[in-house]
N, C-alpha and C positions, 0 to 999 in steps of 0.2 A: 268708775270701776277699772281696774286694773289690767296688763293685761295678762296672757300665759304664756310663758317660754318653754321652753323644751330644747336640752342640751343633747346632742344624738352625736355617739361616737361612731367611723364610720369603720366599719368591719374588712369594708372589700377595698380595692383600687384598683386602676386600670392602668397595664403596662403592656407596653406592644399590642396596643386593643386586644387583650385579653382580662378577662374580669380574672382580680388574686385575691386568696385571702390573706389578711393582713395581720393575725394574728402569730403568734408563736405555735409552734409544730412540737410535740404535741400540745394540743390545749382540753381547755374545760367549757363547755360550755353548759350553763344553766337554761333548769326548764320548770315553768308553773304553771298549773293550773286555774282557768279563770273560777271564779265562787258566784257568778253570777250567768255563765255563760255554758251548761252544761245538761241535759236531758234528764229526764225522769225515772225513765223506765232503763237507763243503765246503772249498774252499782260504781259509785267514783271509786274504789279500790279497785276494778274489775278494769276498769278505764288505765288508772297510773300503771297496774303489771302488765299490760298488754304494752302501754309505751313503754316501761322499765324494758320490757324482752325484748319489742325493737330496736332501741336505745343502746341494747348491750350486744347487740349483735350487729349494730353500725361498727361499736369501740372495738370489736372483735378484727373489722377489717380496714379499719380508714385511720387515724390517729387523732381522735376526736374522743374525749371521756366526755358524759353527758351524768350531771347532779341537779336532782331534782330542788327548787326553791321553792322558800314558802311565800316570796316577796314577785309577785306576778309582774307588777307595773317594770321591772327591774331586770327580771328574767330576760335572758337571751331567745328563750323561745316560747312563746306566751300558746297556751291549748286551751281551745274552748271549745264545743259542739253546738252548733248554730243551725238556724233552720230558717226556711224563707227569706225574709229581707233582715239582712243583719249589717245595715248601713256601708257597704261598700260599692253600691251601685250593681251590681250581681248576685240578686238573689237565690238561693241557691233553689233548684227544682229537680227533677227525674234525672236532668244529663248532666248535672252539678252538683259533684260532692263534698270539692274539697277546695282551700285556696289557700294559696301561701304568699306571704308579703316577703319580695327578696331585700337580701341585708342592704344596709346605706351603702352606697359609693362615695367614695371624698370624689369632691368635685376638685379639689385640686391636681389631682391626678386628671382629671377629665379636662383639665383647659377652661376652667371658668373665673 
């Protein structure tokens, strides 16, 4: 059996121990939807306009456009709604709502 790579570009670096983002000012960043990863009892269009009007009122103050994708695994910013144990070793419960995975660091910026 073969095995799995995964090519990861890294967003941030580190300069004067300060975490940068690496991309070009203004940028785009994409965002999708998991199809697998999302509750019952909310409507998925009630879910996208609720992030679409946060979304637009980041672009409103920071220089960041956010376009929604249909290609998830791809996306810059991957949304699901998750409950209990959803394999990151902290299941979520009463005093945990939310989690966020921060972007890649080039380790070459970091001295490795």
């Amino acid at each position: 059996m073969g095995s799995l790579h995964f090519h990861v570009k890294p967003y941030a670096s580190i300069s004067n121990g300060k975490l940068r983002w690496s991309r070009a000012i203004p940028t785009t960043l994409t965002y999708a939807f998991s199809t697998n990863c999302m509750v019952s009892n909310l409507n998925l269009s009630d879910i996208k306009l609720a992030f679409w009007r946060s979304f637009s009122r980041w672009s409103a103050v920071i220089p960041v456009n956010f376009k929604e994708s249909e290609t998830y695994e791809f996306s810059d910013i991957k949304i699901g709604l998750y409950s209990g144990d959803h394999d990151d070793g902290e299941p979520f419960h009463y005093s945990k709502t939310a989690a966020i995975i921060f972007p890649v660091v080039s380790s070459d910026s970091m001295g490795f």
